[in-house]
Wavefront OBJ file of the C-alpha trace (Angstrom):
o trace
v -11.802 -0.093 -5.817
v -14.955 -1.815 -4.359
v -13.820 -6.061 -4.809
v -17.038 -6.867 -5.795
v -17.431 -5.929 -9.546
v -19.927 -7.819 -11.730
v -18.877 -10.045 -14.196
v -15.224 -9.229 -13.271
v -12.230 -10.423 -10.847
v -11.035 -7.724 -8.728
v -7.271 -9.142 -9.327
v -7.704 -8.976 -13.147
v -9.050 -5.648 -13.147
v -6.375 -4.419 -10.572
v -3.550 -5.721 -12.803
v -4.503 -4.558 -15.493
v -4.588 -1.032 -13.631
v -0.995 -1.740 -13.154
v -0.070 -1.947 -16.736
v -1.549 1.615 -17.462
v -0.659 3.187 -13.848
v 2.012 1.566 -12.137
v 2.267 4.381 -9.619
v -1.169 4.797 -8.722
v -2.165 3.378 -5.555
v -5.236 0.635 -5.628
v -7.002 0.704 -2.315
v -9.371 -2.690 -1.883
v -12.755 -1.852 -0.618
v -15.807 -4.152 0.472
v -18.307 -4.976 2.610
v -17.230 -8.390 2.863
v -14.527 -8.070 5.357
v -13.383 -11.183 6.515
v -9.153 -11.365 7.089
v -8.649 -14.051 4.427
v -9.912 -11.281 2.229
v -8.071 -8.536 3.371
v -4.818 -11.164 3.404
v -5.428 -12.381 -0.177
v -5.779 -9.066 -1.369
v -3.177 -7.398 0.031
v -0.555 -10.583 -1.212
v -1.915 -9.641 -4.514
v -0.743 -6.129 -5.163
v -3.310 -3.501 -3.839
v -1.709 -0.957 -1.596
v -4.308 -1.334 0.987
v -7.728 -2.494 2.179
v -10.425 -0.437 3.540
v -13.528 -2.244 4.809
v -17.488 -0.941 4.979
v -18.816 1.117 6.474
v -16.220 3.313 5.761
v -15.225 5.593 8.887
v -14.558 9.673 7.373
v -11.192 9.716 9.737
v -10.189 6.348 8.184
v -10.509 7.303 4.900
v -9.425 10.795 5.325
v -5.999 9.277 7.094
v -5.442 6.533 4.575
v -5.666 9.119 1.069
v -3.881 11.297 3.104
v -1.343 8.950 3.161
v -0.819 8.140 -0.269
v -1.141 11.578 -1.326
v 1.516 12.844 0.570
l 1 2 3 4 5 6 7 8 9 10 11 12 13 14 15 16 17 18 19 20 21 22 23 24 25 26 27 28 29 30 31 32 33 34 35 36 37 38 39 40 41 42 43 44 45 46 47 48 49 50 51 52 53 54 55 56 57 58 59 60 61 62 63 64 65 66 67 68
């Protein structure tokens, strides 16, 4: 889920995910990658962060890993 949505928080909309899909897995994505980002985020519930640009063998290793 990209973290910056307009007109919405990224927390709100990721919780209220989580009261429809508890079990799905809610990767942070962004441009904006500073590590008080990714450390906020992660301390707030999504599974994990991936920052842009997006590397294929990063993304292909992290889905792989949450759809094993």
């Amino acid at each position: 889920m990209d973290i910056r949505l307009p007109d919405m928080d990224e927390i709100n909309v990721m919780q209220e995910i989580r009261k429809i899909r508890k079990d799905i897995p809610i990767i942070a994505q962004t441009a904006y990658a500073m590590m008080d980002d990714k450390n906020r985020l992660l301390q707030s519930d999504f599974d994990d962060y991936l920052a842009k640009p997006v590397k294929p063998s990063v993304l292909y290793d992290m889905l792989m890993a949450y759809l094993q």
